[in-house]
C-alpha positions as CSV (number, residue, x, y, z in Angstrom):
1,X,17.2,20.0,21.2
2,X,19.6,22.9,20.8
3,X,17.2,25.2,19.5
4,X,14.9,24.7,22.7
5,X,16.9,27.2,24.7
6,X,16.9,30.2,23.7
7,X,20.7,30.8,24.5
8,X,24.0,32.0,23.0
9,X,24.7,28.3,20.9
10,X,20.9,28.5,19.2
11,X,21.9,32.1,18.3
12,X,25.2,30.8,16.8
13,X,23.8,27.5,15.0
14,X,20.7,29.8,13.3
15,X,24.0,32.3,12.2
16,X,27.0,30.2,11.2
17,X,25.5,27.1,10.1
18,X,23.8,26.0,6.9
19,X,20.4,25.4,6.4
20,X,21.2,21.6,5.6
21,X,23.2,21.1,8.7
22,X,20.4,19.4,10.6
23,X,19.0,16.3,9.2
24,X,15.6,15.4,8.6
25,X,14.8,12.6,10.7
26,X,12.4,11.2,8.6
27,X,14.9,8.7,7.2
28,X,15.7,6.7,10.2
29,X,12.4,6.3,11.8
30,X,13.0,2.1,11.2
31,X,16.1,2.8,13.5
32,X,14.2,4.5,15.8
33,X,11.5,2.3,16.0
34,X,14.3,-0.8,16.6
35,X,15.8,1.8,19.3
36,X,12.7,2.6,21.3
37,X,11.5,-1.4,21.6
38,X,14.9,-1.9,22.9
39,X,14.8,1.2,25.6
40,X,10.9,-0.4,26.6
41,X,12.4,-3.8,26.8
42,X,14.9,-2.6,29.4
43,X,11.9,-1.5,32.2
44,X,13.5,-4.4,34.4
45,X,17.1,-1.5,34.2
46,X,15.5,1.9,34.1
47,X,13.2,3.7,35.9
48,X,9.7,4.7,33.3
49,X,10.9,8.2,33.9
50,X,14.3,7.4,32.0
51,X,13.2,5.7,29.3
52,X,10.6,8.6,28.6
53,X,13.0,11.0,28.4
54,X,15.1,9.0,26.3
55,X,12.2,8.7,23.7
56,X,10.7,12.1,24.0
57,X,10.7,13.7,20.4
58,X,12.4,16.7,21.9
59,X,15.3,14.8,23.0
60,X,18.1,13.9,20.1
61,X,20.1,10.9,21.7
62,X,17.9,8.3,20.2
63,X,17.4,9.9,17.0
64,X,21.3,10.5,16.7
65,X,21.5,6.6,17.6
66,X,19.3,5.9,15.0
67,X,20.9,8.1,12.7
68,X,24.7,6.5,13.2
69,X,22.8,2.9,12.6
70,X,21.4,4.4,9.5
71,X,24.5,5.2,8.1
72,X,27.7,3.0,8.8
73,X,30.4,5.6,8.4
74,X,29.0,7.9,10.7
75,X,30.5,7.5,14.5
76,X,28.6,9.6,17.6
77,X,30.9,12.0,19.6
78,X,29.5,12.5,22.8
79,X,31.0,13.1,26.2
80,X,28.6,10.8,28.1
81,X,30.5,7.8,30.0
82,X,29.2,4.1,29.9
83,X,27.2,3.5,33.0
84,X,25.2,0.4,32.5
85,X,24.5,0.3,36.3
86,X,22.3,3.8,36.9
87,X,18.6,3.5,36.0
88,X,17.5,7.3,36.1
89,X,19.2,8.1,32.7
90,X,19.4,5.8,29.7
91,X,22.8,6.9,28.4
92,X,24.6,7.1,24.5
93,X,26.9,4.9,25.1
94,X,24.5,1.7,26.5
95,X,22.6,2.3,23.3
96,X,25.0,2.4,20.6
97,X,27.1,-0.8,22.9
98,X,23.4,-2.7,22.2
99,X,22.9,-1.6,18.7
100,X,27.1,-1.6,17.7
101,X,27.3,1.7,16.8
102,X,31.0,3.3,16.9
103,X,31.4,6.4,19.7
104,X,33.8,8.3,21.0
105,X,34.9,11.4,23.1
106,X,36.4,14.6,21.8
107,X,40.1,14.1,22.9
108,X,39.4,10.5,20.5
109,X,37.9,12.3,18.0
110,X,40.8,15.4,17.8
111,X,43.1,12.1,18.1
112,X,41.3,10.5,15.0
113,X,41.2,13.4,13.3
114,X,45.2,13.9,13.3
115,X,44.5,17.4,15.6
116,X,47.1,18.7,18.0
117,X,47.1,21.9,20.3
C-alpha cells in the first residue's frame, strides 16, 4: 500500500528501511481467510463497496489484522477511530474489537513506550 504512490514516504521506505522490514504475508493467510468470512458476514452493516475495499490485496488493513492475530505480542497502531455505525468503510478498529486484537493510537503508543516531548 505505501509503495502504490509514488510519493516522498515510498522514496523514504525504499532508502532508510531494511529489506526485511515488510513481512511476507504468506504466513497469515489462515488469519486472513478467518478475517475476510467475518467482513462477508457483516453485508447486513456495510455497503459491498466497503467490504471490497477492505479485502482488496492492495489494501493492508486486513492483512495487518491478520498479522497482529498471528502473532500475540504484536499490537496495531493506527489512527482510525471505532465507528461501528458507518457502512462505507470497514474500519481497524471494528476488526481487531471482533477478532480481540490489541490497538492503539500514537499519543498511547509514545505513552507505552515511556516517550515524552
Amino acid at each position: 500500500e505505501i509503495y502504490s504512490h509514488n510519493d516522498a514516504l515510498e522514496d523514504w521506505c525504499k532508502v532508510n528501511l531494511p529489506q526485511d522490514f515488510f513481512k511476507n504475508t504468506n504466513t497469515v493467510m489462515g488469519e486472513y481467510a478467518q478475517i475476510s468470512i467475518w467482513a462477508e458476514s457483516k453485508r447486513d452493516q456495510y455497503w459491498p463497496r466497503a467490504i471490497q475495499e477492505f479485502l482488496d490485496a492492495a489494501e493492508a488493513d486486513a492483512f495487518l489484522v491478520a498479522y497482529a492475530l498471528n502473532n500475540d505480542d504484536t499490537k496495531i497502531i493506527t489512527q482510525e477511530v471505532s465507528a461501528p455505525n458507518i457502512k462505507t468503510k470497514i474500519k481497524i478498529p471494528e476488526v481487531c474489537n471482533a477478532f480481540n486484537v490489541e490497538f492503539m493510537n500514537v499519543i498511547n503508543m509514545f505513552r507505552d513506550l515511556g516517550e515524552t516531548f
